[in-house]
Each structure stands twice: as structure tokens, then as C-alpha cells.
Backbone bond lengths (Angstrom), bond angles and torsions (degrees), N, CA, C in turn:
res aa  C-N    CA-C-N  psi(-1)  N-CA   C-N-CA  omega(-1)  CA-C   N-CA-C  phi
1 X - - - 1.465 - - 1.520 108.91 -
2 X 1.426 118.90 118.67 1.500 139.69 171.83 2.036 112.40 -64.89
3 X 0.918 113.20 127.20 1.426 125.27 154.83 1.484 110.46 -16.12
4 X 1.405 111.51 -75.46 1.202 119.44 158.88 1.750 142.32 -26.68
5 X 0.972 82.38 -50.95 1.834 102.93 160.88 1.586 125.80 -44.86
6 X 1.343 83.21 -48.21 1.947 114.06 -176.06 1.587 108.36 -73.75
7 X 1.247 100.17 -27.57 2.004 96.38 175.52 1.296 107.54 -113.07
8 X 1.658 78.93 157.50 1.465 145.87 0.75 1.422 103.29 -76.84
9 X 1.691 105.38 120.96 1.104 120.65 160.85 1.831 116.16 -16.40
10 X 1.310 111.87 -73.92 1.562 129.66 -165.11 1.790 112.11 -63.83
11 X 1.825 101.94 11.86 1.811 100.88 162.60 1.190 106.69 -152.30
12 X 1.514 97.57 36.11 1.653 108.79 161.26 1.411 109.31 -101.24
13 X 1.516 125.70 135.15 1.591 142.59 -177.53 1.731 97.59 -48.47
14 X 1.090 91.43 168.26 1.632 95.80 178.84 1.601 107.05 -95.14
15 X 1.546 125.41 -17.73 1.241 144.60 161.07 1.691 108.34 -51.99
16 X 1.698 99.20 -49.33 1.686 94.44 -171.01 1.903 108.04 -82.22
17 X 1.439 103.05 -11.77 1.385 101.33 179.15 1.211 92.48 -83.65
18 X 1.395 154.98 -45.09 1.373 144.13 -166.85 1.585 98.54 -67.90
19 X 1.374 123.46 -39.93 1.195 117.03 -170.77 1.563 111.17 -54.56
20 X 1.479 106.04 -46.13 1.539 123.59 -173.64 1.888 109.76 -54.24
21 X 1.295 110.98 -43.51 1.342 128.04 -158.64 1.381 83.38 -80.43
22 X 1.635 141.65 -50.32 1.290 120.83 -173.43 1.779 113.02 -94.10
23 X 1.138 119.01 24.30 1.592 122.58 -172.89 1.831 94.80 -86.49
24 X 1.121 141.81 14.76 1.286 128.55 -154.20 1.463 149.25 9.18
25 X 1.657 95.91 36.07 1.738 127.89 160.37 1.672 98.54 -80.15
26 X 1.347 108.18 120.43 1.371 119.04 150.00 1.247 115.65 -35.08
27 X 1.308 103.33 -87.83 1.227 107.78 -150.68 1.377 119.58 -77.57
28 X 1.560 112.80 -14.98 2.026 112.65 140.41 1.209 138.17 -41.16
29 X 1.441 95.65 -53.31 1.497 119.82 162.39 1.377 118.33 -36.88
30 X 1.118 112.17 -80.53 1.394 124.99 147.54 1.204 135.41 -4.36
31 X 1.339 122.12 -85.78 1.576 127.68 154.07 1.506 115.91 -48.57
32 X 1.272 120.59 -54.10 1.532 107.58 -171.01 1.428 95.51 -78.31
33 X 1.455 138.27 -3.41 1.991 112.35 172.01 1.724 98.76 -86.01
34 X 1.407 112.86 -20.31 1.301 101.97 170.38 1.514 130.57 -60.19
35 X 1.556 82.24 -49.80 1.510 78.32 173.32 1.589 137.37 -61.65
36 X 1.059 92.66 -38.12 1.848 122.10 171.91 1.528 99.19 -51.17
37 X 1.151 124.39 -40.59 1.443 119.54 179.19 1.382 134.32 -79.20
38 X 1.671 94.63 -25.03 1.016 112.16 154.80 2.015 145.60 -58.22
39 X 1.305 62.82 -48.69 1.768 84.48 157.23 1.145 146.23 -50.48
40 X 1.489 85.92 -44.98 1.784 113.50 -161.13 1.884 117.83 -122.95
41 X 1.391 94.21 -17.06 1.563 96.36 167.48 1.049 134.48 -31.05
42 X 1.149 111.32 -49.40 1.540 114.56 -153.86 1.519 94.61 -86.10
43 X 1.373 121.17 -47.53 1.804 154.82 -172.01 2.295 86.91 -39.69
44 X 1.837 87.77 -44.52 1.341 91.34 -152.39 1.919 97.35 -81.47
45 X 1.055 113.23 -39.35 1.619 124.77 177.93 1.361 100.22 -47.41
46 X 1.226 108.97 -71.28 1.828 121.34 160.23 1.494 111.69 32.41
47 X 2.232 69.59 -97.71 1.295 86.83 -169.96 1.837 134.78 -72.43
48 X 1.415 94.26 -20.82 1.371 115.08 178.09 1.384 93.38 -65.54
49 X 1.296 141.87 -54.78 1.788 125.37 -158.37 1.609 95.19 -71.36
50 X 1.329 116.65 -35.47 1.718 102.52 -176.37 1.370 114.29 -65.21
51 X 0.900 113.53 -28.58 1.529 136.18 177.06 1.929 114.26 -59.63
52 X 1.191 76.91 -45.67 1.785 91.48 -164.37 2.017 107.76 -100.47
53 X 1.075 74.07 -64.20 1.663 72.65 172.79 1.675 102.56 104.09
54 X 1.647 120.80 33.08 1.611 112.08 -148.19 1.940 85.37 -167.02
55 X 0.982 101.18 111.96 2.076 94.29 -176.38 1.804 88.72 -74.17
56 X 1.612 122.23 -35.68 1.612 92.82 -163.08 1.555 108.77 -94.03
57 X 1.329 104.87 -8.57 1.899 109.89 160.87 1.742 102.81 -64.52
58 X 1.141 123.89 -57.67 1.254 132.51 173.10 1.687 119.36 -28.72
59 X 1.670 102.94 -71.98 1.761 105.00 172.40 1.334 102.61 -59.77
60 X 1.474 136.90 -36.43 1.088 103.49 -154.25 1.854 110.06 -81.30
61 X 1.795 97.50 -37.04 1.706 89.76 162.86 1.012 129.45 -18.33
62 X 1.855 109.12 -72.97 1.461 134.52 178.00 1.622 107.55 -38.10
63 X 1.416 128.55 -64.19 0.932 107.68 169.51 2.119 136.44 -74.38
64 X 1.037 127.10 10.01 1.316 138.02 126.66 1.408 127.64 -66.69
65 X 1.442 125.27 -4.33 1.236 118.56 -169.94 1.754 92.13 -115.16
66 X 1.286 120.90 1.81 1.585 141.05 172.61 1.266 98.74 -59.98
67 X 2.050 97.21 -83.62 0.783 119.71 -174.48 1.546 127.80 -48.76
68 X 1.061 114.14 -49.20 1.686 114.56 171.29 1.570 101.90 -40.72
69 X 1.513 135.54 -69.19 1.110 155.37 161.19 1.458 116.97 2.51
70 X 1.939 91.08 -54.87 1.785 106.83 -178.25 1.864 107.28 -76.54
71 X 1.496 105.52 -45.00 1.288 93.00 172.28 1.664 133.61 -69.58
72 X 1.110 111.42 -15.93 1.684 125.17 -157.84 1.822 86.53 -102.59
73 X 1.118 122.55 -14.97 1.692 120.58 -167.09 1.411 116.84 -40.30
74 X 1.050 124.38 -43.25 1.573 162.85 -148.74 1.384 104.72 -84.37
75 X 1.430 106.94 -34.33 1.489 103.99 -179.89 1.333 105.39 -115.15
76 X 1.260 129.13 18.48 1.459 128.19 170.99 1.406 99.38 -53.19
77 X 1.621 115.40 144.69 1.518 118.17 155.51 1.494 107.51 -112.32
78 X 1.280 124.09 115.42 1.627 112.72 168.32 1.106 104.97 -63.42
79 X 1.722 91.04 165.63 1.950 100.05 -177.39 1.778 116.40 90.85
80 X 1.385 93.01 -42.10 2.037 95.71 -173.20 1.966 84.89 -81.52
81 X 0.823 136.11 -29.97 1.574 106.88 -164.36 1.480 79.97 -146.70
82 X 2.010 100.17 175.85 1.311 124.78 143.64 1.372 107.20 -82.22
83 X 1.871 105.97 151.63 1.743 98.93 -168.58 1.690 84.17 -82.21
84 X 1.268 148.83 -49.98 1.448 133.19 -178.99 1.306 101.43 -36.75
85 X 1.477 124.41 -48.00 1.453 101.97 -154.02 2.014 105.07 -72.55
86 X 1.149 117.21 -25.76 1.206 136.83 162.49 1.280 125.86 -56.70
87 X 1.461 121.54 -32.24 1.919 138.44 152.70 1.653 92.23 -50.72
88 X 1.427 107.33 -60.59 1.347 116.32 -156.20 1.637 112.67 -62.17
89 X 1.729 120.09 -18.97 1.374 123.55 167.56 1.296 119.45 -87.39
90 X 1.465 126.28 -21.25 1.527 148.71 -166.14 1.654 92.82 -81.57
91 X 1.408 105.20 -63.44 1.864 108.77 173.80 1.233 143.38 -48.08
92 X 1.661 99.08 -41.13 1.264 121.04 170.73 1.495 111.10 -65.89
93 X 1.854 131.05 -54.82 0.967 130.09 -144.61 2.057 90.30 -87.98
94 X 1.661 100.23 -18.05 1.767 82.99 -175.76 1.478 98.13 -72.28
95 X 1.536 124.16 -60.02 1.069 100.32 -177.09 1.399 141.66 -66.58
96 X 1.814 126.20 -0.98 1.273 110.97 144.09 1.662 104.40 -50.99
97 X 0.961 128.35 -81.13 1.631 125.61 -178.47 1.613 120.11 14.17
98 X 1.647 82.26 -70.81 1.541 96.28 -173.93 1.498 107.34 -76.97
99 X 1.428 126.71 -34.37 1.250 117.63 -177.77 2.116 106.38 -49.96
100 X 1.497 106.14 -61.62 0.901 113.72 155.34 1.781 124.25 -2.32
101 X 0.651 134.28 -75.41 1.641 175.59 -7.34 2.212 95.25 140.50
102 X 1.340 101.77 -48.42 0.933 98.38 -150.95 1.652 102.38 -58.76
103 X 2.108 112.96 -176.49 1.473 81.20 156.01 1.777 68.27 -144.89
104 X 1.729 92.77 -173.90 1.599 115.35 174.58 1.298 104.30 -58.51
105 X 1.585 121.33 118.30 1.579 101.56 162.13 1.682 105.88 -120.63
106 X 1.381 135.03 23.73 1.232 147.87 -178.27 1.156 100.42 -71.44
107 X 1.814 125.85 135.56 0.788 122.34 170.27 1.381 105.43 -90.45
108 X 1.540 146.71 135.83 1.048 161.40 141.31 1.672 112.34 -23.81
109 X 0.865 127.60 -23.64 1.774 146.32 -178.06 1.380 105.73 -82.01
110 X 1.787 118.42 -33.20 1.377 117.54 -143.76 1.158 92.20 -119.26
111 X 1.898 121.77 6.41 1.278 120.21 -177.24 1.936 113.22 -91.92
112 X 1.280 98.21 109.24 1.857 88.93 -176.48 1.558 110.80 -59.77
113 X 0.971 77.84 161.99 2.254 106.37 -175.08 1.920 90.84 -69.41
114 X 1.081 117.35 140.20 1.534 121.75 176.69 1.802 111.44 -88.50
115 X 1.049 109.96 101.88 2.030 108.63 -173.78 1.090 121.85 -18.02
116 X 1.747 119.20 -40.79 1.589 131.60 173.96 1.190 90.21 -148.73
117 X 1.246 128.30 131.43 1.282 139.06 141.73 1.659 134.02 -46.93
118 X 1.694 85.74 -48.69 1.420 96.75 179.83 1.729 130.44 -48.86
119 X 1.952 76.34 -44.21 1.642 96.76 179.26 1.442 122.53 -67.24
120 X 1.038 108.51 -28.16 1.925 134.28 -164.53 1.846 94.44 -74.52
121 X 1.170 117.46 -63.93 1.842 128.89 -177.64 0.780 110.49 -14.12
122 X 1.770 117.67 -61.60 1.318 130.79 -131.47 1.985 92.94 -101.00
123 X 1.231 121.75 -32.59 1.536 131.16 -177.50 1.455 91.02 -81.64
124 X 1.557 120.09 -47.97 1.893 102.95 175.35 1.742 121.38 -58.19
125 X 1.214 103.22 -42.10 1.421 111.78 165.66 1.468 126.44 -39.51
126 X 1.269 114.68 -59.10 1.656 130.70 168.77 1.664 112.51 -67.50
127 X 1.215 117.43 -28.59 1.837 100.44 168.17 1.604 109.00 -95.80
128 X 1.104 113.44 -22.50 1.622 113.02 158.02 1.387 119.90 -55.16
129 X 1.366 114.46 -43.94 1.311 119.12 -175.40 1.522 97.83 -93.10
130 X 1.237 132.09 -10.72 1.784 115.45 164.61 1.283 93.62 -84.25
131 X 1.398 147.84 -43.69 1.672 143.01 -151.61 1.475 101.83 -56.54
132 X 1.627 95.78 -57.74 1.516 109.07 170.24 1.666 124.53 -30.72
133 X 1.446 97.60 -66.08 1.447 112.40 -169.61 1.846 116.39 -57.11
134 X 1.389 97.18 -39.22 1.600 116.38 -175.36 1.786 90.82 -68.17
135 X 1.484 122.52 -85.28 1.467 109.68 176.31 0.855 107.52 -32.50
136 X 1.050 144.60 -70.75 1.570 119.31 -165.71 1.459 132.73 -32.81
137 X 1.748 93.13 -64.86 1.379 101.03 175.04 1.542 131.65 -48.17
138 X 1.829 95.65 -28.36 1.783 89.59 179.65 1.230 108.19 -96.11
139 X 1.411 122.13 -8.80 1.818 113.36 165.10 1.412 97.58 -59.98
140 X 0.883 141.21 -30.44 1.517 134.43 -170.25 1.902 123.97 -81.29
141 X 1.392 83.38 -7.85 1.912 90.03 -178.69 1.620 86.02 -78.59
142 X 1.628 103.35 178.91 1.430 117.16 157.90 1.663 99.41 -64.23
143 X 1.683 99.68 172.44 1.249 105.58 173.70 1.716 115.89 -74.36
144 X 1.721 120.01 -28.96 1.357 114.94 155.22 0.998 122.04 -47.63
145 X 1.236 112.60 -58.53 1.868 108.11 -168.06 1.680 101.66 -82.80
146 X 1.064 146.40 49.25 1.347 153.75 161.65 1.432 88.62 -128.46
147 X 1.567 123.48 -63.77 1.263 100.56 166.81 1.357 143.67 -23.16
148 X 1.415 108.03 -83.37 1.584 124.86 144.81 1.957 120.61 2.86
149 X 1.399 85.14 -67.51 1.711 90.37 -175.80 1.435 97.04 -71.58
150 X 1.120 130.45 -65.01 1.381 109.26 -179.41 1.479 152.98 -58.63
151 X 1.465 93.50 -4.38 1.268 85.39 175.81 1.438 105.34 -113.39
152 X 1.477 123.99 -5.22 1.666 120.27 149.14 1.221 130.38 -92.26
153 X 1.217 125.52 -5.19 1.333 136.05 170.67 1.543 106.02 -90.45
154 X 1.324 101.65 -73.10 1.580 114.77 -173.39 1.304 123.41 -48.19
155 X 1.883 98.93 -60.02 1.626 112.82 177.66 1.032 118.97 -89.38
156 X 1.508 130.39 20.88 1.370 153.09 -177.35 2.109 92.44 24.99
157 X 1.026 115.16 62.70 1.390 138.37 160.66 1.763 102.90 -88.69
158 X 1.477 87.88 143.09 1.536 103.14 170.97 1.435 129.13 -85.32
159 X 1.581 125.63 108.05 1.286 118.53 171.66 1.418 114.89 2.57
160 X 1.096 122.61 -60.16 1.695 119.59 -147.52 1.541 77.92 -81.84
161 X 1.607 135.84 -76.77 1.081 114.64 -179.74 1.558 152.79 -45.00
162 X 1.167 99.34 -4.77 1.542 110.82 174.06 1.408 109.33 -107.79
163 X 1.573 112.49 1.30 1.189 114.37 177.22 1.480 95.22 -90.66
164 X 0.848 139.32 -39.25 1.700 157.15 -175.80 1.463 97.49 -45.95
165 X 1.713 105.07 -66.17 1.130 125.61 -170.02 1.753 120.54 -56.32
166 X 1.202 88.92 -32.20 1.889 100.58 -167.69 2.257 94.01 -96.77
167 X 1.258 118.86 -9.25 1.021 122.18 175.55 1.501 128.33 78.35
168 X 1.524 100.74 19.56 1.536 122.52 168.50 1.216 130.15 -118.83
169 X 0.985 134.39 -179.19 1.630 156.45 171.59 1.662 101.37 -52.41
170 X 1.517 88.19 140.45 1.659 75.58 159.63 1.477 113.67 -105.80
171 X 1.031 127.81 16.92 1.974 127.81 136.59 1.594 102.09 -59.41
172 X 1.199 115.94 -54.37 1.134 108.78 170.37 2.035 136.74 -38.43
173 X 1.164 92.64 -61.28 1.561 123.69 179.48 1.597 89.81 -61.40
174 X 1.595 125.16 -56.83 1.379 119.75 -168.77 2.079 117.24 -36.86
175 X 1.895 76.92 -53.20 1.555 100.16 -172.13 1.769 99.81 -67.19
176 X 0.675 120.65 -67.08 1.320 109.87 167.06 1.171 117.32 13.66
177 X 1.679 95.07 -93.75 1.147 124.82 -169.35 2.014 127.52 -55.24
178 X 1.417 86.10 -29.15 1.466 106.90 173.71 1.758 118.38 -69.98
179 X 1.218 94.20 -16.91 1.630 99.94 -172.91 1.649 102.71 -122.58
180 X 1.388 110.16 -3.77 1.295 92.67 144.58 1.194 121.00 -95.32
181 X 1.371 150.36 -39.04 1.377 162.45 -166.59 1.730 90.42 -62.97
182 X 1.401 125.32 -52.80 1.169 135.23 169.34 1.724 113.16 -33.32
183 X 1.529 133.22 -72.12 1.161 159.86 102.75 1.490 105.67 20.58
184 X 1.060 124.28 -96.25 1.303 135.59 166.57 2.213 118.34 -15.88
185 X 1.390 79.66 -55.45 1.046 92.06 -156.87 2.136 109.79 -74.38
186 X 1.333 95.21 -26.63 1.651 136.53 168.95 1.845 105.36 -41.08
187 X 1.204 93.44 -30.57 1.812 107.86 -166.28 1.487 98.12 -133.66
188 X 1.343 133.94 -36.58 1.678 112.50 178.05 0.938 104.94 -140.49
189 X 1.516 120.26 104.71 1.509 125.80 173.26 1.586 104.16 -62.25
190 X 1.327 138.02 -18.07 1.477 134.19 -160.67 1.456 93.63 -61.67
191 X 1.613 121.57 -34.38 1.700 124.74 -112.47 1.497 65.90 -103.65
192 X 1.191 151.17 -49.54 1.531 147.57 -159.04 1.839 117.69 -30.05
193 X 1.773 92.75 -51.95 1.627 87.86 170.30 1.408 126.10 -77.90
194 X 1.228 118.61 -8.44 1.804 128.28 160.46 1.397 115.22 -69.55
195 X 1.518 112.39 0.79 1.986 98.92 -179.19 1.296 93.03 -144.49
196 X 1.461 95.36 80.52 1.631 105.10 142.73 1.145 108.11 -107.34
197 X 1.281 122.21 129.77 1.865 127.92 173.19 1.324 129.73 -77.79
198 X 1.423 85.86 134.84 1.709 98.08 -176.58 2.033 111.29 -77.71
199 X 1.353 94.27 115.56 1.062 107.84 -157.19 2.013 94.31 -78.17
């Protein structure tokens, strides 16, 4: 694959930019991981800060979740996935990694005394037991429609842009979204007033 081929970069598939990045042309390589990064950065930061809870744990994922990208290019198969939805397994599994990884660094000294204990239990109990219930429910969507919710719910992203982002229609993105909220809603009636969409 020629340089030429590749432009304009910005109406080449994200399939033919992966193709480019694993063809072992430099300077394809090159341009199409740029572009790819371009694209998908932010999509990829995203998900890593929700994930992490840390913006410079976050970039730095994002940029390991590049790199994996540049080496693994080669064996992309188009057709078996969306490459987002494939960002979206690369991201997830670094930051289990790093969660992994982490350790306690709280000092025990710097932890305040709780006013009543007694009172505190019973309110920790009930957002523990919603945290629970909500993960659950979205481990249970497809990995699109978990997509979907998060990046219009979560990343308060715009339909049309996360439709961009996820590499579909926004008929597409709509339906999505409808069958997760559908889904969603199947297992936590609480979650109903949290998904109104950002139009």
C-alpha cells in the first residue's frame, strides 16, 4: 500500500488505516497511526479516566493502548469487529492491568473519625448495594450498547458524536441506545431517571 492510496487521510476507513499501520511501510504506518489517534483519542482517554478515576493514569493508558494497536495492527481482521469496539477491549483490559497494579497509599492517620458510625452503615450499604446493581446491569448489555451508554450518558457526548465515534449511523446509535435503556431498565428501575439523552 502506496502513500497515495491513504489520501486524504480523513476518508480513509479506520480498517484501511489499521491496514496501513500493519502493511510494514513506514511512512503509512506513520500517517495512518496518526490519524487513528486522532480520531480516537479522546474516545480512548474517555474511557480510561472512567475507568481509572486519575486524568494522568488515564493519558498514560491511552497512550499504551496506541501502542498495543501499532504492534497488534498486522493481525487485524476486518469484518470480525468495529476497530472502536476493539479500542474499547485494548482500554478496558489495560486498565484492569493497572487497576491490578495499584497499591494502598492512604495514610491511616489522614483518615477522619466518621460523626456516627451507626448512621453512616446503613447509607454505605445502599450505594454499595446500588454500585453493585448498576455494574451489573451494564456488564450485561453487549459491548456496543455499554458503549453507547457511556459515552452519552457518562461522557455526556452527543448522539451524533458518539455516533461518529462508534462508526455508525445515528439511526443506528438511536437503536442502540433504545435497547439498552430497554435492557437496562429490565434490572434497575432506579437507573430510568439517569437516561435522559443528550440530544
Amino acid at each position: 500500500m502506496t502513500s497515495q492510496k491513504l489520501l486524504p487521510l480523513s476518508d480513509a476507513s479506520d480498517d484501511t488505516l489499521l491496514a496501513a499501520i500493519g502493511s510494514g511501510n513506514r511512512q503509512d504506518a506513520a500517517l495512518a497511526g496518526g490519524e487513528l489517534v486522532r480520531r480516537h483519542l479522546s474516545y480512548v482517554v474517555y474511557i480510561c479516566r472512567q475507568k481509572l478515576g486519575n486524568e494522568a493514569e488515564a493519558e498514560e493508558a491511552a497512550q499504551d493502548v496506541f501502542m498495543s494497536v501499532w504492534k497488534n495492527a498486522g493481525n487485524w481482521q476486518s469484518g470480525n469487529a468495529k476497530v472502536t469496539t476493539w479500542l474499547y477491549r485494548i482500554a478496558a483490559n489495560r486498565c484492569i492491568d493497572i487497576l491490578r497494579r495499584r497499591k494502598p497509599t492512604t495514610d491511616i492517620d489522614t483518615i477522619a473519625e466518621p460523626a456516627d458510625e451507626r448512621e453512616n452503615i446503613e447509607a454505605a450499604h445502599l450505594i454499595a448495594d446500588r454500585n453493585r446493581q448498576l455494574h451489573a446491569a451494564l456488564d450485561a448489555l453487549t459491548a456496543d450498547q455499554r458503549q453507547a451508554i457511556e459515552l452519552v450518558y457518562y461522557g455526556e457526548t452527543k448522539q451524533t458524536e458518539a455516533a461518529a465515534q462508534m462508526g455508525i449511523t445515528l439511526a443506528a446509535m438511536e437503536s442502540l441506545l433504545r435497547r439498552a435503556r430497554s435492557k437496562l431498565s429490565e434490572q434497575l428501575d432506579p437507573l430510568k431517571e439517569h437516561l435522559e439523552p443528550i440530544q
